[in-house]
N, C-alpha and C positions, 0 to 999 in steps of 0.2 A: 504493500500500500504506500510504503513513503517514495516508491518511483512515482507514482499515480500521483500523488499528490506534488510533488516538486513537476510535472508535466501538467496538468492542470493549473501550478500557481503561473508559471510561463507557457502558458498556451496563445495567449494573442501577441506574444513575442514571435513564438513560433509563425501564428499563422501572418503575422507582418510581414517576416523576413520571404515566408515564401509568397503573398501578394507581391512582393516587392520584385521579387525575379521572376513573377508571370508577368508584370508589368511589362519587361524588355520583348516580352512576344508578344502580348496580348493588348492591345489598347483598353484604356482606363475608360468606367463608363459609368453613368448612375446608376445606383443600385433599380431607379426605375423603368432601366430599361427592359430587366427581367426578372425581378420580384417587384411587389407592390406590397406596404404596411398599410392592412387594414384595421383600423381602429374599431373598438370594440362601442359599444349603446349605455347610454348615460342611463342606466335602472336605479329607480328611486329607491332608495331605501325605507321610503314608509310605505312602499309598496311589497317589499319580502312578505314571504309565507312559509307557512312550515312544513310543506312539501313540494315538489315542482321540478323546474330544471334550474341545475345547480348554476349561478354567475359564478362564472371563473375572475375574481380578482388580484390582485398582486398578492394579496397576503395568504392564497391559494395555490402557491406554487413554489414550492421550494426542494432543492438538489436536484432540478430541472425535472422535476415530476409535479403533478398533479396532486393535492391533498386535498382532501373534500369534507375533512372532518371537522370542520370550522366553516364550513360553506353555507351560504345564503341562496331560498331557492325563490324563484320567477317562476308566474302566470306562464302556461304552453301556449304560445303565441305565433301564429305564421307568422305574424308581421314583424316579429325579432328571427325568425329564421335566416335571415343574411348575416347574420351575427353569431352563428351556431360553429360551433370546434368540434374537429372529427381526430379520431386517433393519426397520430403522425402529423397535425399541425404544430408547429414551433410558433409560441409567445412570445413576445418581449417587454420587460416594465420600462414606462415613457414615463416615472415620475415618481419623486419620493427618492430615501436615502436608497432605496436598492434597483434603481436606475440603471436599466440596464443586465436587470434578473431574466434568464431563460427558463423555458421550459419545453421539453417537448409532450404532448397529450398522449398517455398511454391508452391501451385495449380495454375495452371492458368498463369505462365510467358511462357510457349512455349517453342521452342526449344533454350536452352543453350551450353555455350562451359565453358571450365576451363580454367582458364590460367595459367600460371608458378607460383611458389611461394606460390601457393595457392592448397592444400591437400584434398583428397575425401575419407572418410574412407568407404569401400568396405568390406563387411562382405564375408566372405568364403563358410560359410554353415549359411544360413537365417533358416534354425531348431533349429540351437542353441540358437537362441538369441527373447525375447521380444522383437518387434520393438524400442518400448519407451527405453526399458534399455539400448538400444545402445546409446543412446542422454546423458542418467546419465555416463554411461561408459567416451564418448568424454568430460563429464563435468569432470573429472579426467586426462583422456590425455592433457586437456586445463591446467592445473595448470603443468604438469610436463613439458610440452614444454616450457612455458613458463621461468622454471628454471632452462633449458636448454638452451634455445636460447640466455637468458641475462647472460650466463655464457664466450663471448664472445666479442668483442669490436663493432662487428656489429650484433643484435638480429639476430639468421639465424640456423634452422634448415634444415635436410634431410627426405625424407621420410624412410631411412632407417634407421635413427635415433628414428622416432617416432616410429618404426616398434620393435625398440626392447626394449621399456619401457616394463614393468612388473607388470601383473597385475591377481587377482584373476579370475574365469571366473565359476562364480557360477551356477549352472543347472536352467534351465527356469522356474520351480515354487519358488522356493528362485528369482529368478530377481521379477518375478510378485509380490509379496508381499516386495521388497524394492522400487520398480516402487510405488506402491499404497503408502507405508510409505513416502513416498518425497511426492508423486501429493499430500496427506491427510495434511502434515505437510508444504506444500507452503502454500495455503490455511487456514492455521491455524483451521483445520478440526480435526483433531487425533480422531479415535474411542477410547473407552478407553479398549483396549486388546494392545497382545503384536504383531507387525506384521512381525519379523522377528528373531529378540535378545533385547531382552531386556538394556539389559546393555547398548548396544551401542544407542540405540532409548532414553536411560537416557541422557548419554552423551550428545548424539546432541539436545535434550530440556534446557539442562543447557548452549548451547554456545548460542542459539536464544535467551534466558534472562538476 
């Protein structure tokens, strides 16, 4: 565990250094060119009830899992169904000290809602992207929001702010083979080849040590 955890505390080190050498092949681009943050439905709180579908809020999602045991539940309503979370959607908190908190939606919670303050990245075209590489991607958008949001006197981003950070957007077999180089190098697995650039796979073995 303490590998894991020294690669986690420098993980948007990691995923910097390697945006940074997609950069030199890849042109730099808004993140809204192929995801979109969709913001979650302002629910009243004197509106809750004691059974229903659970509002996912910031204080609802912690070790980027879903916790529902503190959860506030909403009226079943088509007209909040635009605002509904399906397993394998990825969170993001737009406000407060945890700014910049993920989460991805596990199996098995049922039907959910979003709520205000809290961000659903929404891929554009699902061809372009490795599933997994969108999670390392968000783990990049989590470090810039966050030095965005405490660039202010109260933590607090927009979704059209996250919408225009700028990022490489490398073609699906380059993602496959940095997806494998992270899942290999969490695990302290590494084959010994090279599985994307060398140089930079150097680099991020000399910050884990």
């Amino acid at each position: 565990m303490i590998w894991e955890n020294v690669f986690y505390n420098n993980i948007s080190t990691y995923i910097s250094l390697i945006n940074e050498e997609l950069s030199n092949e890849f042109p730099v681009e808004p993140l809204s060119n192929h995801i979109k943050v969709q913001g979650g439905y302002a629910f009243k709180s004197n509106e809750y009830i004691n059974e229903g579908v659970p509002v996912i809020r910031i204080s609802d999602f912690q070790d980027e899992r879903i916790d529902l045991s503190t959860v506030r539940f909403y009226k079943d309503d088509k007209a909040y169904d635009k605002f509904q979370l399906f397993a394998g959607d990825i969170i993001i908190a737009m406000t407060g000290g945890t700014i910049g908190k993920l989460a991805i939606v596990q199996d098995g919670l049922g039907k959910l809602y979003l709520n205000q303050r809290v961000g659903k990245l929404s891929v554009i075209n699902e061809n372009e992207f490795e599933p997994e590489y969108v999670y390392w991607l968000a783990r990049g958008i989590q470090n810039k929001v966050k030095n965005l949001g405490y660039g202010g006197a109260q933590p607090n981003v927009s979704n059209g702010q996250i919408e225009t950070l700028e990022f490489p957007f490398p073609n699906k077999k380059i993602q496959l083979k940095i997806v494998e180089f992270l899942n290999d190098f969490k695990g302290n697995k590494l084959k010994d080849n090279v599985y994307f650039n060398e140089d930079v796979e150097q680099k991020i073995k000399k910050y884990q040590t």
